[in-house]
N, C-alpha and C positions, 0 to 999 in steps of 0.2 A: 713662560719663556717659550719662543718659536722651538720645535725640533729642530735639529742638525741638518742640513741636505745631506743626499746620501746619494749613491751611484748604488746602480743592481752588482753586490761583486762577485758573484760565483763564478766560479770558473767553468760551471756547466755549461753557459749562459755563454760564454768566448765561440762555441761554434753553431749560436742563432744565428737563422739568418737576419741581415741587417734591418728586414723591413720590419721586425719584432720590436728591433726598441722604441723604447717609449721619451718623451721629455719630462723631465721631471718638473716639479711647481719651485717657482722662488718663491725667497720670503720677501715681507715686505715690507720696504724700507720709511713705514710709516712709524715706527715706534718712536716717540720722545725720547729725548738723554743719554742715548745710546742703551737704553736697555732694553731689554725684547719684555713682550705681551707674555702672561703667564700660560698661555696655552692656544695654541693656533688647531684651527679646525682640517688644514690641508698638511699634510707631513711633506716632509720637507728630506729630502736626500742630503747627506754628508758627501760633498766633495770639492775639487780645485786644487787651483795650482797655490805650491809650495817649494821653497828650493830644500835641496838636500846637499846635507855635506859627507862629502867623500871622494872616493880616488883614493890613486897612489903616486905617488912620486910628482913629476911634475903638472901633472894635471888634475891633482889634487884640487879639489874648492868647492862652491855651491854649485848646483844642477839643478836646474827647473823641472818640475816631476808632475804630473796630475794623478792626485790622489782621489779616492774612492773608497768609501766602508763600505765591508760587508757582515749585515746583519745577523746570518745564522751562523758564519762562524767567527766571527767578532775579530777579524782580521781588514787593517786599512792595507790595500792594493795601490802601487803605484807605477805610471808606466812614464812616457817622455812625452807624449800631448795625449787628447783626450779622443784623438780619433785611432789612437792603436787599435790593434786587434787583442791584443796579447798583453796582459802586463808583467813590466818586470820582474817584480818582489812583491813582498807582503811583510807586515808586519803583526804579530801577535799581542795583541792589545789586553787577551782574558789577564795574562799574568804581570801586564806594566804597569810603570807606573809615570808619571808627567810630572816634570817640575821646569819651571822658566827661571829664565836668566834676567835677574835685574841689572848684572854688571858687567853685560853681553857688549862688544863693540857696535854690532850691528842691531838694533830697534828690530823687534817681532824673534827675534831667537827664543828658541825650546827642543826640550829632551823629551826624548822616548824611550826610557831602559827599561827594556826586557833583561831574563836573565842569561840572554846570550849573548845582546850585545846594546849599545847605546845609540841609537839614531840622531841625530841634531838634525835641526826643521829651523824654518824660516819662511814667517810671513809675511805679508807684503806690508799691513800696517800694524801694530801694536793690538790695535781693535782686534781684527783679524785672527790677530796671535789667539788674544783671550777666549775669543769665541769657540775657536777650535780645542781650546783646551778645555774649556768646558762642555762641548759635547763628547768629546771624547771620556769624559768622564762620566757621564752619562749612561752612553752606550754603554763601557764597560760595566756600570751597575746594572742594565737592562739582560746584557746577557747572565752576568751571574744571580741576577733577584729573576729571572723568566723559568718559568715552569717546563717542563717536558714539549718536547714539539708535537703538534695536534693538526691533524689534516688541515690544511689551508682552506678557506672559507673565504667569499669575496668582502664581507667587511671584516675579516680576521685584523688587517692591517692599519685599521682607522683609531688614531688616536683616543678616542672616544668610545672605544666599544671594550669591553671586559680590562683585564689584570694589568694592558697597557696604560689605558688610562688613571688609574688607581699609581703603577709606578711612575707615570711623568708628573702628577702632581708631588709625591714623598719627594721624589727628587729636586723640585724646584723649590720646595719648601727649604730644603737643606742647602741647597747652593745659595738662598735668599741670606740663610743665618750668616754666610762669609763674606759673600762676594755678590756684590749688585749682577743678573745676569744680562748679558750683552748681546745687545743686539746685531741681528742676523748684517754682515756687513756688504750693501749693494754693489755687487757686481765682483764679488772677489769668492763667493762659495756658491755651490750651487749648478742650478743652468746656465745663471748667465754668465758665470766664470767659464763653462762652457764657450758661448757667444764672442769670449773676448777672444784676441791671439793669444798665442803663446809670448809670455816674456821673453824679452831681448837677452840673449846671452853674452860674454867676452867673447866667445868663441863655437864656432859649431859643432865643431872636434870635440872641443872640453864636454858638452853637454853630451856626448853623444856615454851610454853605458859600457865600456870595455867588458865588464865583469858577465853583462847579459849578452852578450854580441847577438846570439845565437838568436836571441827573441828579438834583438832589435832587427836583424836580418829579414824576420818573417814578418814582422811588422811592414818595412820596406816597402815587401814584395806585394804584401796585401794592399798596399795604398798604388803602387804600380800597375797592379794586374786591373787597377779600376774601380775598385771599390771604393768610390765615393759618397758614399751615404753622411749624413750630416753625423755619426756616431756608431762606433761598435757598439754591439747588444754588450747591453751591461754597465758603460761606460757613460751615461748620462747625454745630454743633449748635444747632438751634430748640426751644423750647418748647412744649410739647404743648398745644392747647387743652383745657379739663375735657369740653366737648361730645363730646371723638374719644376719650372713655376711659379717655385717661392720666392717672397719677397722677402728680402733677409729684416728691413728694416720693420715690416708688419709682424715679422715673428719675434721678433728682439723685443717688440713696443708688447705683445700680449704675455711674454715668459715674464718680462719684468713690472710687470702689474701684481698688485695683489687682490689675490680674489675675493677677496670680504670689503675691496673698496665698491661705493655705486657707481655703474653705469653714469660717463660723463663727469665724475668727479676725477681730477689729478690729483696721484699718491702727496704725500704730504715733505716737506722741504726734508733733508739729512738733517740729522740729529745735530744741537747746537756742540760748539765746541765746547772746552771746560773749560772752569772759572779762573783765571789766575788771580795769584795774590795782588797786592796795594801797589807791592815793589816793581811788579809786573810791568805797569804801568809809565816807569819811566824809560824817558827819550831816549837813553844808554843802551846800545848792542850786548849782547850777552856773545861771551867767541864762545862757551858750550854748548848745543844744543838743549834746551828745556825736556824735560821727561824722556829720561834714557830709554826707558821702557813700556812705562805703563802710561795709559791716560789717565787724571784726574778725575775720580767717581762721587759724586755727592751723596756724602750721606742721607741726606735730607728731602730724597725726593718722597714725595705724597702726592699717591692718585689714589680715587678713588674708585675703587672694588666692591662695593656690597655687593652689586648682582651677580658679578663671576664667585665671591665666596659662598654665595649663598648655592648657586648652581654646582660647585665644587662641592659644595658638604652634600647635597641631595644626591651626587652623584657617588660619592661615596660610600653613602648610606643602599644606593641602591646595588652598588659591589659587596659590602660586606655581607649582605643579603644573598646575594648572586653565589661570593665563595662558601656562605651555610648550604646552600641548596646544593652545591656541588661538592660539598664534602660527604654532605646525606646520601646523594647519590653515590660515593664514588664508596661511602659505606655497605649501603644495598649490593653493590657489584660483590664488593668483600665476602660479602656473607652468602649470596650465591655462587661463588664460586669455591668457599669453604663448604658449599650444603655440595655443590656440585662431585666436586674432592672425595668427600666423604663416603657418596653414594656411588662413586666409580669404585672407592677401594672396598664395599662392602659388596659389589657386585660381580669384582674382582677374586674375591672370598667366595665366595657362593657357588661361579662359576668353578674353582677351585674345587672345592670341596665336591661340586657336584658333575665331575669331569668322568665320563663311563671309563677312559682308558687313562697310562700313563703318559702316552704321547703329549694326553691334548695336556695334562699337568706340566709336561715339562716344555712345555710350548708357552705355558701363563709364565713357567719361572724364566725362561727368556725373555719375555716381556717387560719380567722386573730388571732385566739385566738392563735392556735399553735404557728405561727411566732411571737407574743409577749412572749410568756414563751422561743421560742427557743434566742430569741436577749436578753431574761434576763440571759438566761443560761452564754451567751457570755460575758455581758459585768461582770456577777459576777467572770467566770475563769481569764478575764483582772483585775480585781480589787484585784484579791489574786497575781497575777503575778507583778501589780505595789507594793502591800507591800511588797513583797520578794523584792524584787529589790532596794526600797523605803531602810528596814532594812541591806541590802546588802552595800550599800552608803554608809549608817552610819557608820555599823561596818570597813571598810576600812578608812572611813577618820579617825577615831580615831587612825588608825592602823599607816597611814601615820604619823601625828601627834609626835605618838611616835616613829617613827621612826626618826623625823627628828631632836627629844630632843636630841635620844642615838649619831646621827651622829655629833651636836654640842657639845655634851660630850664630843667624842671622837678627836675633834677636838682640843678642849682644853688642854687636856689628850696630843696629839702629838706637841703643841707649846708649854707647860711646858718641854718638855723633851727635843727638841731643845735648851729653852732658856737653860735648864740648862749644854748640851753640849756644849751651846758655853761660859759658864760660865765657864765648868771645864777649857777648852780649853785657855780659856786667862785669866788666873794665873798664876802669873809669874814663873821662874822656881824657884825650891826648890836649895836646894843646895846636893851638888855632890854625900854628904851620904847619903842625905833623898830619892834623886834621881832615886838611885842605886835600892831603897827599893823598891817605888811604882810606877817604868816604867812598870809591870807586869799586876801590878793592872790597869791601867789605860788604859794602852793597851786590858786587856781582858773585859772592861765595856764598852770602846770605841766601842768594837766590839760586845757585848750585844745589846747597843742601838742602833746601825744602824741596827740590826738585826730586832728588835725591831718597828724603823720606818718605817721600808720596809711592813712589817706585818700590821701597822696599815696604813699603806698610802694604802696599797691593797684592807684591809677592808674598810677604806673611800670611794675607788671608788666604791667597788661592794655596799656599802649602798645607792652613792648616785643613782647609777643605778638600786635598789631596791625602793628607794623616786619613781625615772621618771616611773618607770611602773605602781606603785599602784596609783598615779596619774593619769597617763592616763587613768588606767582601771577606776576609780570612775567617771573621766570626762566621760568615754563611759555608766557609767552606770547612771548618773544624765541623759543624753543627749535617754536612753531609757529610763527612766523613764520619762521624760516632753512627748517622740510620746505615750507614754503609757495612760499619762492623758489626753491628746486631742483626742486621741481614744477613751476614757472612757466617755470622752463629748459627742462626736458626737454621741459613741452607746443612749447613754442614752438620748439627742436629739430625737436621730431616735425612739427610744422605745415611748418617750412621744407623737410621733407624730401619731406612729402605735394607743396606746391606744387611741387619742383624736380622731380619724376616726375611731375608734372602737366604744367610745357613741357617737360619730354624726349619725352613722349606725343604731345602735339600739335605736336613739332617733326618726328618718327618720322613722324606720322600727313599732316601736309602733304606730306614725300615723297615720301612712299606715294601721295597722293591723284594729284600732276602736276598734269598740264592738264586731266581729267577735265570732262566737262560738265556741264551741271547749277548748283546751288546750294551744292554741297558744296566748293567750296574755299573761295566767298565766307564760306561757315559759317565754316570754318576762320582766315581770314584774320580775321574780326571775331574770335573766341574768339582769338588771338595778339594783337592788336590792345588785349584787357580785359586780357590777363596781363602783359602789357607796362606799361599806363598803371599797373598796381594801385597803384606806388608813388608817381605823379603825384594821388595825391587823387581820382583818378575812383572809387574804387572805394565800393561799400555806405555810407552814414553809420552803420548799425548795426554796423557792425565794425569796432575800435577796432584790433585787433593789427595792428602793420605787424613784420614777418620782418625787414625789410632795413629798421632804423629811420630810416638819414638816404638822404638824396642823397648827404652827402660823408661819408667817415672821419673819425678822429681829426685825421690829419695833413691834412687838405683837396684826397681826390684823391676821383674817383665810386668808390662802391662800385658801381654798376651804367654802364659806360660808353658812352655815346650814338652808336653805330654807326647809319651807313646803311642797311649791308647789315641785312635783317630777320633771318638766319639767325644772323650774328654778335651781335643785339640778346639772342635768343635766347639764345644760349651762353652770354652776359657773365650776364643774368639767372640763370641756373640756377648758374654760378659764384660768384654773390654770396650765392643764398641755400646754398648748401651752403658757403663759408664761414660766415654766420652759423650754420649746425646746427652745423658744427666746433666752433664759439666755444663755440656754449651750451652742448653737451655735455661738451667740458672746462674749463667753467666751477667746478663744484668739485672735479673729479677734479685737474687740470694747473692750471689758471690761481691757483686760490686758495692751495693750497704753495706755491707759485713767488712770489707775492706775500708770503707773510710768512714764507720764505726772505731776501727781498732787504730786507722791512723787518728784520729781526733781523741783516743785514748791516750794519754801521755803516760800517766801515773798510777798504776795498780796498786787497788786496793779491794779488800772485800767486802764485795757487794753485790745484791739482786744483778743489777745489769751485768756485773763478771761475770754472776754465774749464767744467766741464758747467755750471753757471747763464747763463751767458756763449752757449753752444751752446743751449742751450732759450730764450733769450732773454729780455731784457730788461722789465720792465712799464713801461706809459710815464710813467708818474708818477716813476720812476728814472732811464730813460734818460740825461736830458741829466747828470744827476750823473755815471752811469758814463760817457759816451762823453768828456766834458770830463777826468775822469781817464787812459781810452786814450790820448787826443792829449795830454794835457801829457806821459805816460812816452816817446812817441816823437820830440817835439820841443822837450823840454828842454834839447838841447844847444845848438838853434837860437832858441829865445826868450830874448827881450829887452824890458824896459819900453818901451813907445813904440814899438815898432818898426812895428806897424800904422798908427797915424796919422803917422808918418813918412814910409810909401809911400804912405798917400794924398793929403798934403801934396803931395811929388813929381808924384803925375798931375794935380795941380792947376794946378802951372807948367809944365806941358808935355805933351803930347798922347802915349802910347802909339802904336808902329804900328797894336798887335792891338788899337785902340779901336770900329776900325768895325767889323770882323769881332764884337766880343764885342756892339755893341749891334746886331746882328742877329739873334744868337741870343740872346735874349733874351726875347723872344717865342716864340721856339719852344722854349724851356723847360717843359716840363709842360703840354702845353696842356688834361689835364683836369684839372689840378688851381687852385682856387679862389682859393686864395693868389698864384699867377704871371700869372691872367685877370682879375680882377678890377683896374678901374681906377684904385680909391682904397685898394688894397693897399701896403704899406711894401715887400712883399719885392724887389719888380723893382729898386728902386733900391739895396737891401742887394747884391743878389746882383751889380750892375752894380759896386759899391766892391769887393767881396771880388774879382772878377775883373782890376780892374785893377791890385788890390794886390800880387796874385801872380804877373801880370806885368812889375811892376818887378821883385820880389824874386827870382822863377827869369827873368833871360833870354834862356839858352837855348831853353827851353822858348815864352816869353813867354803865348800861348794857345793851344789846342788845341780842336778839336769835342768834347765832351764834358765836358771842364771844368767846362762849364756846369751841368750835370748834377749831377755831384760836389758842387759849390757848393750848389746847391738842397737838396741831400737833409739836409747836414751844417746850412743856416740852417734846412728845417723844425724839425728835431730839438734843434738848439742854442739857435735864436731871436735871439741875439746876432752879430751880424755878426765882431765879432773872433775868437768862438771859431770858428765857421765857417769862417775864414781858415786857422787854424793846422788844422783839420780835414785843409784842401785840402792844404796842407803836408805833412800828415803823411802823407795817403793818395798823395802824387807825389813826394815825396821819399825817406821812408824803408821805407813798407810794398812799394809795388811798386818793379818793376827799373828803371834806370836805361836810359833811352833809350825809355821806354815811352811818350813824346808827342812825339817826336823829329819830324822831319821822314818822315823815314823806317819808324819807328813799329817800329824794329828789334827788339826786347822783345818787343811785341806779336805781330809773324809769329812768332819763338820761341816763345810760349805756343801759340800756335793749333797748332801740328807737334808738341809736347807734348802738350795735349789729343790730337789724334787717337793718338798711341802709346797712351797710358791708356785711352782707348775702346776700341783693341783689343785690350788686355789683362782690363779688366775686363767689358766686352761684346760679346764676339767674335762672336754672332747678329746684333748691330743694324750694326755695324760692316761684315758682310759682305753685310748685305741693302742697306746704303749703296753699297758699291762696285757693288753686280750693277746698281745703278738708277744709278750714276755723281752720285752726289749728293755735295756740298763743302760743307762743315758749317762752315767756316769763311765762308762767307757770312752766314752765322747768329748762331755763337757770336764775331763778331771785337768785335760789338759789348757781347755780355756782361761778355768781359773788358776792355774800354776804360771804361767807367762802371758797372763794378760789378753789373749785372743791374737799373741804376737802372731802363730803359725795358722789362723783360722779365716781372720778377712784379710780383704785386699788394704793397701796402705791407704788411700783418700780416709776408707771408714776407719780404720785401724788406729792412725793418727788423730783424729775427730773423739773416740772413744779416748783414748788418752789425756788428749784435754783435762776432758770434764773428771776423769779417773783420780790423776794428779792434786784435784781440787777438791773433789768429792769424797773421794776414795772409796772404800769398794764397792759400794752400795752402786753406784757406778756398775759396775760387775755382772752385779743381779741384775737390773735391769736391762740390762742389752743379751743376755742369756737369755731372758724371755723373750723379749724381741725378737730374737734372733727366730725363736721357733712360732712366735706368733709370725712372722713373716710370710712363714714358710708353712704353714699353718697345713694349708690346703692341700698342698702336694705331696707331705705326708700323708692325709688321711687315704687319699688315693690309693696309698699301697698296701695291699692285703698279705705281702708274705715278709716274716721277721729277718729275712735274709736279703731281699730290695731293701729293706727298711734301715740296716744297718750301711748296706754300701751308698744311698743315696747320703745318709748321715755323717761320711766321709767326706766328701766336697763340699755339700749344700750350704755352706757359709761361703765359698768362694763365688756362690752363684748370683749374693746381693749385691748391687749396685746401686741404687736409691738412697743414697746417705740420708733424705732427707726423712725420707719415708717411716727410716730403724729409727731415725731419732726422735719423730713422731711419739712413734710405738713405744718406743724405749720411755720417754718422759710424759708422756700423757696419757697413751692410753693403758700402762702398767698400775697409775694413780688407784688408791692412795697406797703408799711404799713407804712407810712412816718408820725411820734405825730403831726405835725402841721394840716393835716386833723384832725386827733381825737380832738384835741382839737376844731377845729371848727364846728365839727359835736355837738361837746359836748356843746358847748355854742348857736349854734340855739336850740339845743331841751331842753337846761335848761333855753332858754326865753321862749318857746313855751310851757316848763310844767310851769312855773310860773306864768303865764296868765291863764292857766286852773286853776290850783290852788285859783287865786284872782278872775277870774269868780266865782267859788266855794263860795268862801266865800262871794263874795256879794251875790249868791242867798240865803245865808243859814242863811246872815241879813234879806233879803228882808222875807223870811218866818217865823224868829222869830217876827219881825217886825208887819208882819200880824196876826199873831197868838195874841200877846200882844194886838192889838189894837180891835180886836173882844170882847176879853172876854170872849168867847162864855162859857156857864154855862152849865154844865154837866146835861144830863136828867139821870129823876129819876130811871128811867127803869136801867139805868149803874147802878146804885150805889149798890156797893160790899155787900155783905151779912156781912160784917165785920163791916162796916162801919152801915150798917144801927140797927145791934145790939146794936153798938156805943151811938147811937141814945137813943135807947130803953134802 
């Protein structure tokens, strides 16, 4: 199929001067049946005259327009003739879509909706009509399948040479499956639409644009002031004045040749007309016009192509070829410029490290400042580029949509009109008078409605070949839009990673500095002071990207927590944003499988795949489904209907001992998290019910320090106060050991003498760097094992560990204990004094962020962790604390024992000045 004619339409191009433009090539009117050549060697410019409909009021109507595409930005321009300077409008082609009117009054009507507004168009023939619609569809596919723009090249342009070629053939192939394509129509697109006058109007007035005045004015002026050039730059072929030489008829005769015919041969006759039916044929006037719309396309043409298909597949094979080589290349760049990357930021480092003074240091950390504002620059132009394109989606699929209601319309629309043809059709015959009467009739409707379905069987196809393109284009524009969002990740990855080696810099660098005199710490202290606030809103208004997006998480604890000390403000900061680079980077590596693993999950049960799903952790959108199914498998035995507001009925009539201990802790439940500080929050008084509840129901037990805790984590997660309860339940009754909130907390000392055995077995370096510094890790861990690592990680890992806890149980426990310090392995051993060593032991769980990493460690590299040791570990050291224990108590008989049997009588010297008034 010929390309489209096309006019040059940038608007750069409006202030050449006129001896710039150029003529464009017509096509050529040699193709048989009206269908165009699968592929022309001379490109071919889209343009000419079309009317337009618009106005207001009484000079409303059609307007003769010369139209023009423009290629690079897929916008057709149209002015009032072809010799403007200026044109009036544009329309945006990237986001339209085309559909014709088969039940149009006027023959060559069509639409152009964009989503701002609707255009109606009108061509001169029917032919005409189709052809424009098809390249327009075209083009549109060319700008959204076209690659990035690449310096122009003098055969860039040529059908024939790289990815355009390759695209005009997929597309002709596709328009072949619907719609016969049409050929280029002689003297109505193009140059030599150019060559012709402007169509006659009703009126000079009516055509003239009200809406543009202002350009038709300058238009005017510019045809006034003299400039008669046969064409504004840009606007396709002008008319030669007789004064400048030219012979109009000698330039008419070579535009409208085709250049693939031979010297001395004449182009070939216009395409024949199309076949009418049998009925066609008779003598009888028809008063409707024959084919409201369309013309009559024969299925059944055969020509033959071996040598174009065979040059089409060679030529293809030599592009697939072309895009290997040029992806290998564009791989090579990749990786030089990753080696490039690499070796700036290690010489970056080096220079760093080996800087004589602080100046030239604090000169590299301003350096890093620029490259953080310049990767925010970037990934904020990506993010305005994902919503255009994000909103671009939409409005097409909608657009689709309704395209594909009107094509079922119409479909409908065409098998009522058959049934009823073949309804008239098989009625018996009348009789000979009646006969006589309506053979007339019958014959001139006969031939209405095949008219009729020719028309809409046309428009069927070109709609459904309008459906298959605006399809594909939204599929191309979902499919940039996802590389859009994973580039959006990575920037903002990279950015978190640039800032968190920006305060490890300046945190290094205040050390380094001391007491030092001068202005250089104050420097320092204001630079900690900006990096600090950045997420409080002080920072740039021109820089939109915030790394660490809220103040609070999901579940409503800080992601960056508001320490006094400035050194620990520091560390929290650098912590938060190297969790969010975790996040975004296995954002579609980890996070996105893992999501539509658990959505394809309907039905839980236990099994291998629960448990790794289970171990990689939950999505929060699942959670409360899976953890509400954990707790009812562990305390099914123990539920019952009503059983929760039966215990809270209970503390209604009567006061708990453990009531004023639990409403004290209460408040100091989570204190940075938003949900338990906040005043006009539901949960304080949730988490006050569920703890008194399970104090009726255990007790023994009644309340514990910690509890609390427990409480909180299972109502953030659950939301529901009663599931929350049986949570509590489940994690003190069935999952851990018995006597583990005891008075005594006998369980709990058994685990902690546990843990250390496993320390020493799987970390015999950290273990023994412990003993030489006399360090008691059970200072530490007694609380991780009593509330779960509630007050120890941040919530991503803390939630994660829960999971797998809930399903596992505590074994669970132990392993991320070791973890925990195999993590951290290294930066222990570093410290040589038992008094660093205990304070660093204080935070250094809030300092993980690597979820991925603990859970590594945690489940693999801890292997093998087989409960039948645990359990035996557990049961030597819960004989060997019971013995301590019942030694305990007999010495502590043996001393009231002796105390009782003394007597001994208080001297007087003791006696209280209370007592001795007493006296007196």
């Amino acid at each position: 199929m010929e390309n489209a004619p096309e006019c040059t339409p940038s608007p750069s191009e409006f202030t050449q001067p006129p001896s710039s433009a150029r003529e464009p090539e017509v096509a050529s009117p040699g193709d048989p049946e009206g269908c165009a050549r699968p592929l022309d060697t001379v490109p071919k410019k889209l343009c000419g005259y079309l009317s337009k409909f618009g106005g207001k009021g009484p000079i409303k109507g059609w307007k003769c327009r010369w139209f023009f595409y423009d290629e690079g930005k897929c916008h057709l321009y149209y002015s009032r003739t072809a010799q403007d300077a200026n044109p009036l409008d544009s329309i945006d082609l990237s986001s339209a879509v085309f559909d014709c009117k088969a039940n149009a009054e006027d023959e060559g009507t069509f639409e152009v909706k964009t989503p701002n507004r609707v255009i109606t168009l009108k061509a001169a023939t029917k032919q005409a009509m189709l052809y424009w619609l098809q390249q327009l569809q075209m083009k549109r596919w060319e700008f959204h399948n076209s690659p990035p723009a690449l310096p122009v090249t003098p055969a860039a342009g040529l059908p024939g040479n790289g990815p355009a070629l390759h695209l005009k053939l997929e597309q002709e192939a596709e328009l072949e499956e619907f719609l016969c394509p049409v050929k280029t129509p002689t003297g109505l697109v193009g140059a030599a639409a150019a060559l012709q006058p402007v169509p006659a109007m009703p009126s000079t007035l009516q055509n003239i644009s009200l809406k543009h005045l202002g350009t038709e004015i300058q238009n005017t002026v510019h045809y006034i002031r003299g400039n008669k050039q046969t064409q504004a730059p840009g606007h396709g072929p002008l008319v030669a004045e007789p004064s400048q030489g030219v012979e109009p008829q000698s330039g008419e005769q070579r535009l409208t040749s085709d250049p693939s015919t031979p010297a001395g041969k004449e182009p070939e006759e216009s395409p024949k007309p199309a076949l009418r039916s049998s009925l066609s044929s008779s003598p009888m006037q028809k008063p409707k016009r024959q084919s409201n719309t369309f013309p009559f396309f024969s299925d059944g043409l055969a020509r033959s192509r071996m040598t174009q298909e065979k040059v089409a597949a060679l030529e293809q094979q030599v592009l697939i070829l072309t895009e290997e080589l040029k992806s290998q290349k564009e791989l090579v760049i990749i990786l030089h410029k990753a080696l490039e990357a690499a070796q700036q930021e290690k010489r970056a480092s080096s220079a760093y490290l080996a800087a004589p003074e602080d100046k030239d240091r604090l000169e590299l950390v301003r350096h890093k400042v620029r490259q953080i504002a310049e990767l925010s620059q970037r990934v904020e132009a990506l993010e305005q580029d994902r919503e255009r394109l994000a909103h671009e989606s939409g409005l097409l699929q909608q657009q689709v949509q309704l395209l594909m209601d009107k094509n079922q319309a119409k479909q409908q629309v065409i098998c009522k009109l058959s049934q009823k043809l073949t309804e008239d059709l098989a009625q018996p015959d009348q009789p000979a008078s009646a006969a006589n009467g309506d053979f007339l009739s019958q014959q001139e409707r006969m031939e209405h409605l095949k008219d009729d379905m020719e028309a809409y069987r046309t428009q069927n196809r070109f709609l459904n070949s309008e459906i298959h393109q605006v399809t594909k284009i939204w599929r191309k524009v979902a499919e940039k839009e996802k590389a859009l969002l994973t580039k959006c990740a990575y920037l903002q990855a990279r950015n978190c990673q640039v800032e968190s080696k920006y305060l490890a810099g300046l945190r290094r660098l205040q050390e380094a500095a001391g007491a030092e005199a001068g202005d250089f710490p104050g420097l320092l202290r204001q630079l900690v002071h900006e990096a600090l606030q950045w997420e409080a809103g002080e920072a740039p208004a021109s820089v939109e990207l915030r790394p660490v997006s809220s103040e609070y998480d999901a579940y409503g604890f800080l992601t960056v927590p508001d320490y006094e000390v400035e050194d620990l403000k520091l560390l929290a900061k650098i912590q938060a944003l190297e969790v969010c680079s975790h996040h975004l980077l296995g954002l579609e590596t980890v996070q996105r499988p893992l999501r539509e693993r658990w959505a394809a999950l309907t039905e839980l049960a236990p099994t291998a795949e629960l448990k790794q799903l289970l171990r990689a952790g939950v999505p929060r959108e699942h959670r409360p489904r899976v953890w509400r199914w954990l707790v009812h498998r562990r305390v099914q035995h123990l539920h019952s209907p009503g059983c929760y507001q039966e215990l809270l009925a209970r503390g209604q009539t009567r006061q708990h001992p453990a009531a004023r201990q639990i409403e004290l802790d209460l408040n100091r439940t989570f204190p940075t998290n938003k949900h338990f500080t906040c005043p006009a929050s539901s949960f304080p008084d949730k988490l006050r019910r569920v703890l008194l509840a399970f104090s009726w129901q255990n007790p023994t037990i009644g309340y514990c320090q910690g509890l609390n805790r427990l409480a909180a984590i299972a109502l953030l997660v659950l939301e529901d106060e009663e599931s929350a309860f049986w949570c509590l339940v489940a994690i003190v009754e069935t999952i851990l050991p018995a006597e583990y909130y005891s008075k005594t907390l006998t369980a709990s000392q058994v685990d902690q003498r546990v843990l250390r055995d496993l320390l020493s077995e799987k970390l015999p370096r950290l273990t023994a760097h412990l003993r030489q510094h006399h360090t008691d890790l059970s200072l530490i861990t007694f609380n991780w094992f009593l509330v779960v690592f509630a007050d120890s990680l941040i919530s991503d890992i803390l939630l994660q560990v829960w999971d797998a806890f809930l399903y596992e149980g505590t074994k669970v426990v132990f392993r991320y204990a070791l973890a925990i310090f195999k993590y951290n392995e290294e930066e222990i051993l570093r410290l040589q004094d038992s008094l660093e060593i205990y304070q660093y032991l204080r935070f250094f769980t809030k300092t993980i962020c690597d979820s991925r990493k603990l859970m590594s460690i945690a489940f693999d590299d801890m292997n093998p962790f087989p409960m039948k040791q645990l359990r035996q570990l557990r049961a030597v050291h819960r004989e060997r604390l019971e013995a301590e224990l019942r030694e305990l108590e007999l010495l502590k008989a043996e001393y009231l024992e002796r105390r009782a049997s003394r007597g001994r009588a208080v001297p007087e010297s003791c006696v209280s000045e209370d007592e001795g008034e007493g006296d007196g």
